[in-house]
C-alpha positions as CSV (number, residue, x, y, z in Angstrom):
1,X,-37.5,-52.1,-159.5
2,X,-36.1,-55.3,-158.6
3,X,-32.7,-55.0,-159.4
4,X,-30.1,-57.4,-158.6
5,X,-27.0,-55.9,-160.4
6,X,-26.6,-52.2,-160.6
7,X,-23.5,-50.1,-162.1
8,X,-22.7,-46.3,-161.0
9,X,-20.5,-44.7,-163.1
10,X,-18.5,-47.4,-164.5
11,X,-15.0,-46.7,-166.4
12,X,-11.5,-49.0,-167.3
13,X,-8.4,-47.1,-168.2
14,X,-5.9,-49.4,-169.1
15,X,-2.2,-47.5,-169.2
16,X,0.1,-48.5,-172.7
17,X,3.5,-46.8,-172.1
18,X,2.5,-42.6,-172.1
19,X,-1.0,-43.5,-173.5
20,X,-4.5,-44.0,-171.9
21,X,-6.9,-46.2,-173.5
22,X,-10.6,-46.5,-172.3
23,X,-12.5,-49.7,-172.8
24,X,-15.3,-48.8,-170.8
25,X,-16.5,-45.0,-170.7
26,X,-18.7,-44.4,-167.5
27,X,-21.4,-46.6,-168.2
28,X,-24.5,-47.6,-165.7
29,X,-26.9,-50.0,-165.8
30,X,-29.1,-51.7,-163.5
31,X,-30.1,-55.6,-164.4
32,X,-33.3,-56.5,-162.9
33,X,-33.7,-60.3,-161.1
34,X,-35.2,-62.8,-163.2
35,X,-34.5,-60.9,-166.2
36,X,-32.0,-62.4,-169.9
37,X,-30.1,-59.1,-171.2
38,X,-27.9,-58.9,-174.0
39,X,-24.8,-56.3,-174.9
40,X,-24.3,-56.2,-178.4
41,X,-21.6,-54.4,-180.5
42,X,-18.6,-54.2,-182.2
43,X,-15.5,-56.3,-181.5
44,X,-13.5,-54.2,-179.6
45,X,-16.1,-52.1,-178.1
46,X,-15.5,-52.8,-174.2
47,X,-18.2,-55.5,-174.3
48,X,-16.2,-58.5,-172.3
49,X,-14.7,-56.0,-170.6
50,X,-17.6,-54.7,-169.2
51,X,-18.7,-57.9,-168.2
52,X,-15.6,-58.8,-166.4
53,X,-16.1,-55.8,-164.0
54,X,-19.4,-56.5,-163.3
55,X,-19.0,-60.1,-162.6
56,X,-15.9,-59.1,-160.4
57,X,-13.3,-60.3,-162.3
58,X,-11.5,-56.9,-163.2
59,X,-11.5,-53.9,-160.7
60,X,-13.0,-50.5,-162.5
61,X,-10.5,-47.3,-162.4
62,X,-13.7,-45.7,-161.5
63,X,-17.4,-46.4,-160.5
64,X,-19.3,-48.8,-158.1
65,X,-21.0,-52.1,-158.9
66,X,-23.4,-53.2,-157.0
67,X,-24.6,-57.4,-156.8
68,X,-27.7,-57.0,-154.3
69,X,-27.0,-54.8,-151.6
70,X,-23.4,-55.5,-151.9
71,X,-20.4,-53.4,-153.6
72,X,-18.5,-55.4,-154.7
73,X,-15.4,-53.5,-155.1
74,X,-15.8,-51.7,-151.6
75,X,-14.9,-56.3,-150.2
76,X,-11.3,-57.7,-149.5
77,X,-9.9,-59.5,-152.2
78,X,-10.7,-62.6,-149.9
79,X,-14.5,-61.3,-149.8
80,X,-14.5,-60.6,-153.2
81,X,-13.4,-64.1,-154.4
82,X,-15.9,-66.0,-152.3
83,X,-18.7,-63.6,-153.7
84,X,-17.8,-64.5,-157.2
85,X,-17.4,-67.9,-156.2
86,X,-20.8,-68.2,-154.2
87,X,-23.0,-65.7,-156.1
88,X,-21.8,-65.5,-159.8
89,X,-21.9,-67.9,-162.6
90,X,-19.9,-67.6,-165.8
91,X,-19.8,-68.9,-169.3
92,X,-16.4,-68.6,-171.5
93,X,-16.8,-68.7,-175.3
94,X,-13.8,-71.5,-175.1
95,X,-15.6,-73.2,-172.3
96,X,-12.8,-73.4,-170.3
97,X,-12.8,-76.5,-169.1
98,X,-10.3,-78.6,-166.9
99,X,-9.2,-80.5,-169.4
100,X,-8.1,-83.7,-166.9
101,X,-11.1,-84.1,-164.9
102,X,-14.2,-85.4,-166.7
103,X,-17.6,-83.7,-167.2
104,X,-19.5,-84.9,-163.7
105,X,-16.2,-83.2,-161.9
106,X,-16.0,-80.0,-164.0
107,X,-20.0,-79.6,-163.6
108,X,-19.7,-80.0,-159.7
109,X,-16.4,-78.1,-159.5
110,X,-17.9,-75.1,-157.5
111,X,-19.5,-76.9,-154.9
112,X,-16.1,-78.1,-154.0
113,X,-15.3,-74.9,-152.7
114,X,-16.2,-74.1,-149.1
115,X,-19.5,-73.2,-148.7
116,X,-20.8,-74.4,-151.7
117,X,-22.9,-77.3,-151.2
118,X,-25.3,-78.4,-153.5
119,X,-28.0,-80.1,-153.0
120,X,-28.1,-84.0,-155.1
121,X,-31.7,-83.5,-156.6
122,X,-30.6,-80.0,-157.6
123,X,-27.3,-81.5,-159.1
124,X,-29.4,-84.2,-161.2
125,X,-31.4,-81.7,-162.6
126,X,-29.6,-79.5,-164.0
127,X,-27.5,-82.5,-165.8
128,X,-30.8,-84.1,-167.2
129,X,-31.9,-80.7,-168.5
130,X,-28.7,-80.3,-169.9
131,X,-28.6,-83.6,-171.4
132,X,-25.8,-84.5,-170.4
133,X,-26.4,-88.5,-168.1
134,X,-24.4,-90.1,-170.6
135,X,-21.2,-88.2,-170.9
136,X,-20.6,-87.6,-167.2
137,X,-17.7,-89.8,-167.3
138,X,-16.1,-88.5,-170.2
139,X,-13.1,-85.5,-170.3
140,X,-13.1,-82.3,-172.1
141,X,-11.3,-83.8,-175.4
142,X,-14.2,-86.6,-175.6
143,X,-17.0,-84.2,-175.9
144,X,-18.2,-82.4,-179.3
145,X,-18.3,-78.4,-179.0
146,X,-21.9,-78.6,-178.1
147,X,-21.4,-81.1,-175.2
148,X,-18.5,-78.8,-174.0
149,X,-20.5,-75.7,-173.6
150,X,-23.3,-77.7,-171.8
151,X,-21.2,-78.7,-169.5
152,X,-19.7,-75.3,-169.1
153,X,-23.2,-73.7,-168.5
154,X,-24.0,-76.9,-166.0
155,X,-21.1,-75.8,-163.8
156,X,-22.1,-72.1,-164.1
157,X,-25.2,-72.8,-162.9
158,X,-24.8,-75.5,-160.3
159,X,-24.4,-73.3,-157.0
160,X,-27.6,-71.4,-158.2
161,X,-25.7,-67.8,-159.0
162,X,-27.7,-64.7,-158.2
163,X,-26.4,-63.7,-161.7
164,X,-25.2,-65.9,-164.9
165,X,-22.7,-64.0,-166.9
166,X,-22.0,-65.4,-170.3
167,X,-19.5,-64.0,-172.8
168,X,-20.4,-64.8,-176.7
169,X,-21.4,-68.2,-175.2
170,X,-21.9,-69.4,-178.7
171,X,-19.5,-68.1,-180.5
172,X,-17.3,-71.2,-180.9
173,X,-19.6,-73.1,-182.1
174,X,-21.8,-73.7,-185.7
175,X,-24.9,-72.9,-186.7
176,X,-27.2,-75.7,-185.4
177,X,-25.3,-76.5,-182.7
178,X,-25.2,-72.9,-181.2
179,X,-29.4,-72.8,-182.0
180,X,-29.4,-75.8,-179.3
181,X,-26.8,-74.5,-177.1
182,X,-28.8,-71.0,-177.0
183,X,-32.3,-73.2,-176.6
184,X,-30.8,-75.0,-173.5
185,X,-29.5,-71.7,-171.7
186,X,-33.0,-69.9,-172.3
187,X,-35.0,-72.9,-170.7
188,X,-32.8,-73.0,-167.5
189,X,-32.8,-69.2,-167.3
190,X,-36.6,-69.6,-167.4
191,X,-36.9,-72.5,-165.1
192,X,-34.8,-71.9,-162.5
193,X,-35.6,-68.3,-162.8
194,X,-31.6,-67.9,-163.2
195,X,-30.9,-63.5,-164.1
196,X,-28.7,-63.6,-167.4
197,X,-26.3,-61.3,-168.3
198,X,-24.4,-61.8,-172.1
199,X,-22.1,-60.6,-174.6
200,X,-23.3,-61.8,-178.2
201,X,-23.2,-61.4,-181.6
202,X,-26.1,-64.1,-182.1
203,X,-29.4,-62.9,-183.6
204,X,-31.4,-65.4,-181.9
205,X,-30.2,-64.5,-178.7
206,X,-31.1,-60.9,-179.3
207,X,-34.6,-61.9,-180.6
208,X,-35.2,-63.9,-177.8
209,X,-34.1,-61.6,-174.7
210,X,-35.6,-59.4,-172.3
211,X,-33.4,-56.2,-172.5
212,X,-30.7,-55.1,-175.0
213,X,-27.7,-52.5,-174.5
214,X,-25.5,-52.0,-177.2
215,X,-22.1,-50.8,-176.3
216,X,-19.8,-48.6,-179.0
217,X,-16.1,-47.5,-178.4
218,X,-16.6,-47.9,-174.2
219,X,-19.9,-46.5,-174.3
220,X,-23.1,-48.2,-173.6
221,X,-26.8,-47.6,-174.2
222,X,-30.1,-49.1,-173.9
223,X,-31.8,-49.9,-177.7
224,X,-35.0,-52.0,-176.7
225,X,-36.9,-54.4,-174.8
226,X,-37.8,-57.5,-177.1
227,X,-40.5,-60.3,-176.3
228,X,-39.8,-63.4,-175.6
C-alpha cells in the first residue's frame, strides 16, 4: 500500500468544567497517495475534527499521525508549522479568504512563505484550470461564492500539497454552483494527481470518490469503495 497519510489510534478529549467529552474515539485510517476520500456523517460527529488532527491543525490527547514517513505530532511546533505549510493544503467551507488582498495574492499566498516557491507555469495553470484569468485582480467581496471557493482551492493547491484536506468544501454554496465547484476539485485531484481528503454532506461527492468512512459519535469506519 502506498499510503501517504496514516492514523494510529487516534482520540480528542476536550475537558468542559468536571466533564470529558470525546469528539474523536480512537480512530485509524491509512489514505493512500493519489487517492479522493470522503468522511460522511452527522453534524457533530467529530468529522472536522478529525480532519483538523490529521492536517496538523489540532494535537490528539492520544494516537500518532503519520504524513509520509513523518509523525507529525512527534516535530517542534516550528517543524510542525512549516510541514503544514509546505506539505498540506486546506479548503474552509467559508473560504477564508484575506479579505484585503485580491484573488492573484490570496492564490499565491503560500509561496510567500519561505521555502515555498512555485514555479510560474505551475502558478498559471492551476489559475486557468480554475477559471479564474479574469478576476485575479479582484478582492474577496467582488467575487460570487463560486469564484471565492476557486480561489480558495487555487491557494490550497498552489505549493503542490502531498495531501488536500477539504472541510464541507461546498457547503456554502447552492446547488449548481457547488456541482461546478465539486467538478473543478475532481479534475485537479485527477490531473495533478493531488491525494484528497474531505468532510461532506454532498451526494455527488460521495458518488464520485475513491473511498468512503463514515464517522458516528467520535467513531469512524470504512462503508465502501465507489467508482469513479
Amino acid at each position: 500500500m502506498n499510503a501517504i497519510l496514516r492514523a494510529e489510534g487516534i482520540s480528542k478529549i476536550y475537558r468542559q468544567g468536571d466533564a470529558s467529552v470525546c469528539a474523536v474515539r480512537n480512530c485509524s485510517l491509512s489514505v493512500e497517495k493519489g487517492t479522493f476520500n470522503v468522511v460522511v456523517g452527522p453534524s457533530g460527529s467529530g468529522k472536522s475534527t478529525l480532519l483538523h488532527i490529521l492536517s496538523g491543525m489540532d494535537r490528539p490527547s492520544s494516537g500518532t499521525v503519520f504524513l509520509g514517513e513523518e509523525e507529525i505530532y512527534a516535530l517542534s511546533e516550528k517543524k510542525l508549522s512549516r510541514l503544514r505549510n509546505r506539505d498540506v493544503g486546506f479548503v474552509f467551507q467559508k473560504f477564508h479568504l484575506l479579505p484585503f488582498l485580491t484573488a492573484h495574492e490570496n492564490i499565491l499566498l503560500p509561496a510567500a512563505l519561505p521555502g515555498n516557491a512555485v514555479p510560474d507555469a505551475f502558478a498559471a495553470d492551476v489559475i486557468r484550470r480554475l477559471r479564474l484569468g479574469d478576476r485575479l485582480h479582484h478582492l474577496p467581496h467582488e467575487l460570487s461564492g463560486g469564484q471565492q471557493q476557486r480561489v480558495a482551492i487555487a491557494r490550497a493547491l498552489i505549493n503542490r500539497p502531498k495531501i488536500l484536506f477539504a472541510d464541507e468544501p461546498t457547503g456554502n454554496l447552492d446547488k449548481s454552483t457547488a456541482a461546478e465547484v465539486i467538478g473543478t476539485l475532481r479534475e485537479c485531484a485527477r490531473l495533478y494527481e493531488q491525494t484528497v481528503f474531505l468532510v461532506t454532506h454532498d451526494p455527488d461527492l460521495i458518488r464520485k470518490s475513491d473511498l468512503v468512512y463514515r464517522m458516528d459519535d467520535g467513531s469512524l469506519r470504512r462503508i465502501g469503495v465507489r467508482g469513479n
